[in-house]
N, C-alpha and C positions, 0 to 999 in steps of 0.2 A: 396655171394655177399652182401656187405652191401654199403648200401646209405644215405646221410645226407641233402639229397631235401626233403623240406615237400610242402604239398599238399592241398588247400585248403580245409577245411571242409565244406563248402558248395557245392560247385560244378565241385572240383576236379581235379581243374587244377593246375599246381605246382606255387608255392607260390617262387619267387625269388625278390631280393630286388630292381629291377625295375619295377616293374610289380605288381601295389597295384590293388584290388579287391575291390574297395568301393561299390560295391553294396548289393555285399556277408556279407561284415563287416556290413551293414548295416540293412540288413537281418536277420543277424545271431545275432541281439538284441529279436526278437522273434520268429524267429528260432532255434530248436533244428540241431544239424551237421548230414550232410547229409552221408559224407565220411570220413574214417577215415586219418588225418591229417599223418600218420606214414607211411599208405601203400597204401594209395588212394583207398583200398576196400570201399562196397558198403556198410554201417551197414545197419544193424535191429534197426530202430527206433521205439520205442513204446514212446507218448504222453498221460501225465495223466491228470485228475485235477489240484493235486499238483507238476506237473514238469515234466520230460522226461527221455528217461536214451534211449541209443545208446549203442549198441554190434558191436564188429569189433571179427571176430573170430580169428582174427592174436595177437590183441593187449587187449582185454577184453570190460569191460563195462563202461562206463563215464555216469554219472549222472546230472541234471540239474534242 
């Protein structure tokens, strides 16, 4: 089964083109993503000094 809905990275609710999330967007200026945009899994966030970096085990690692 493949699907082409993505998913906010914030807080994981599906992202369609009625339905904007400004709070999240506006969040996610100093926030690191919560979920992964591809499969709605929950990642593994680790927060550094110099920056963040997010694991989804379906999709890999993103960095920030």
């Amino acid at each position: 089964m493949t699907t082409t809905e993505l998913w906010c990275d914030r807080c994981g609710d599906p992202v369609t083109a009625g339905a904007a999330h400004p709070g999240c967007a506006s969040a996610r200026q100093l926030e690191p993503p919560r979920y992964c945009h591809r499969c709605r899994r929950r990642m593994k966030v680790q927060v550094l000094p110099v920056g963040w970096s997010a694991v989804c085990v379906e999709h890999g690692e993103i960095r920030g």
